[in-house]
C-alpha positions in Angstrom: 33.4 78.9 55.7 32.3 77.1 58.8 29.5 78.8 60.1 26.4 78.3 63.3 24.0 81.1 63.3 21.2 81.5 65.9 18.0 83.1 65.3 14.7 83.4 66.6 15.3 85.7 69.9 13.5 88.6 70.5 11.3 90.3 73.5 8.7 88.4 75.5 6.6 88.3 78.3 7.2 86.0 80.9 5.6 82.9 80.1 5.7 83.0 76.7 8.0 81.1 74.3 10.3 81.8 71.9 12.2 79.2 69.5 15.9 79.3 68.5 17.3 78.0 65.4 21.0 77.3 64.7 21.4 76.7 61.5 25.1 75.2 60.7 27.1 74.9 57.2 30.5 74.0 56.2 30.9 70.9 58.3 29.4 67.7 58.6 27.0 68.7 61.0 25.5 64.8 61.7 28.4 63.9 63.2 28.3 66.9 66.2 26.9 67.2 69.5 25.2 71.0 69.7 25.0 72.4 73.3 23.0 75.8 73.9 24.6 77.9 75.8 23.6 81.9 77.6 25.3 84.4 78.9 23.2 87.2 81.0 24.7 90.5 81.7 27.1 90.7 84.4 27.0 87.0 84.7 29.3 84.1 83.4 28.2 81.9 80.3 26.3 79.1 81.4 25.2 75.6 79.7 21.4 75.7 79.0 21.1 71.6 77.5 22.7 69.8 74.4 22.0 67.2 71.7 24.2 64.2 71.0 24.9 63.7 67.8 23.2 60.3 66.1 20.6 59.5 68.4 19.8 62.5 69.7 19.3 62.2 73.2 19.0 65.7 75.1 20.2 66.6 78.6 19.6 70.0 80.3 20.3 72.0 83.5 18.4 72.0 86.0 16.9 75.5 85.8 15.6 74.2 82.5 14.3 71.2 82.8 10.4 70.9 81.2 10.1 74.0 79.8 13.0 73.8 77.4 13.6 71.3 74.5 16.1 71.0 72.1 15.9 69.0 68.5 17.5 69.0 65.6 16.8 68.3 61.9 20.0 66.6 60.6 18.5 67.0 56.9 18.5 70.7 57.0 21.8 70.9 59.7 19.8 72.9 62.2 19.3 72.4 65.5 16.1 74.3 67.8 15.5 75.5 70.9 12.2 75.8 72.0 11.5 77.4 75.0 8.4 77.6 76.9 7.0 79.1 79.8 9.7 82.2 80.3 10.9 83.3 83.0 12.8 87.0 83.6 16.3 85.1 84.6 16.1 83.3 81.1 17.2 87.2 79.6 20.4 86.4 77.9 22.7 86.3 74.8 22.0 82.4 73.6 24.4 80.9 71.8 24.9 77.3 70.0 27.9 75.7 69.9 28.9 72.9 68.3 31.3 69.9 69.6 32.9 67.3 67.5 33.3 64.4 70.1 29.6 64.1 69.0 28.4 63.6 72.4 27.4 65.8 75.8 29.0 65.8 79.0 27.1 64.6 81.9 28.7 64.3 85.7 28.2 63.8 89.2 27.0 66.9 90.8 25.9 67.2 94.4 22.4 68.1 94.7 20.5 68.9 97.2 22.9 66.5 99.6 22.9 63.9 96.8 24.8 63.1 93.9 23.1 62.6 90.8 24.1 63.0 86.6 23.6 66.1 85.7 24.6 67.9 82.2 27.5 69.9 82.3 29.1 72.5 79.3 32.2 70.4 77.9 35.4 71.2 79.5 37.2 71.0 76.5 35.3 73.6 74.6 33.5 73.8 71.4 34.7 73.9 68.1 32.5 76.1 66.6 30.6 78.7 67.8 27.6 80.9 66.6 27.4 84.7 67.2 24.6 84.5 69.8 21.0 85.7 69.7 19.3 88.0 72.4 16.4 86.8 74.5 14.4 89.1 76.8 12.0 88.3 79.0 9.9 90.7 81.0 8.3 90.3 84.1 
């Protein structure tokens, strides 16, 4: 049976970290992208980052960016998010999903009167999902 399960969540104060594992099994996990995604209450899902699948290159959202990072250990199919330097809007259910094209959608986005690449969750979903982990950080 396919499965992704997240660990590693848990209650912390802001600015601390916490790391999440997403372990996978029943599929060849080498060849899959892994995108982290949350989902706070009240709120829609929303892309956190993702890891291609051979080289392993790592894109993120902006609200993100330097105090996340994502890895992954192809020899033990697990990928990790560490995350550092918490922040109460990072409270959610995380979840890791994982996405056979093996690689992670990036896009023009308009920011701040510019357009620039920015990651984006994959419009044509995720084949495989875990059953989410909750984070909570207080402030």
């Amino acid at each position: 049976e396919v499965q992704l399960v997240e660990s590693g969540g848990g209650l912390v104060q802001a600015g601390g970290s916490l790391r999440l594992s997403c372990a996978a099994s029943a599929f060849t996990f080498d060849d899959y992208a892994i995108a982290w995604l949350r989902q706070a209450p009240g709120k829609e899902r929303e892309g956190v980052g993702c890891i291609t699948s051979r080289d392993g290159s790592t894109f993120y959202v902006d609200s993100v960016k330097g105090r996340f990072t994502i890895s992954r250990d192809n020899a033990n199919n697990t990928v990790y998010l560490q995350m550092n330097s918490l922040k109460a809007e990072d409270t959610a259910v995380y979840y890791c999903a994982a996405d056979r094209s093996g690689v992670c959608t990036i896009l023009p986005t308009l920011v701040s009167g510019t357009v620039a690449l920015r990651y984006r969750p994959s419009s044509q979903g995720y084949d495989y999902w875990g059953q989410g982990t909750q984070v909570t950080v207080s402030s």
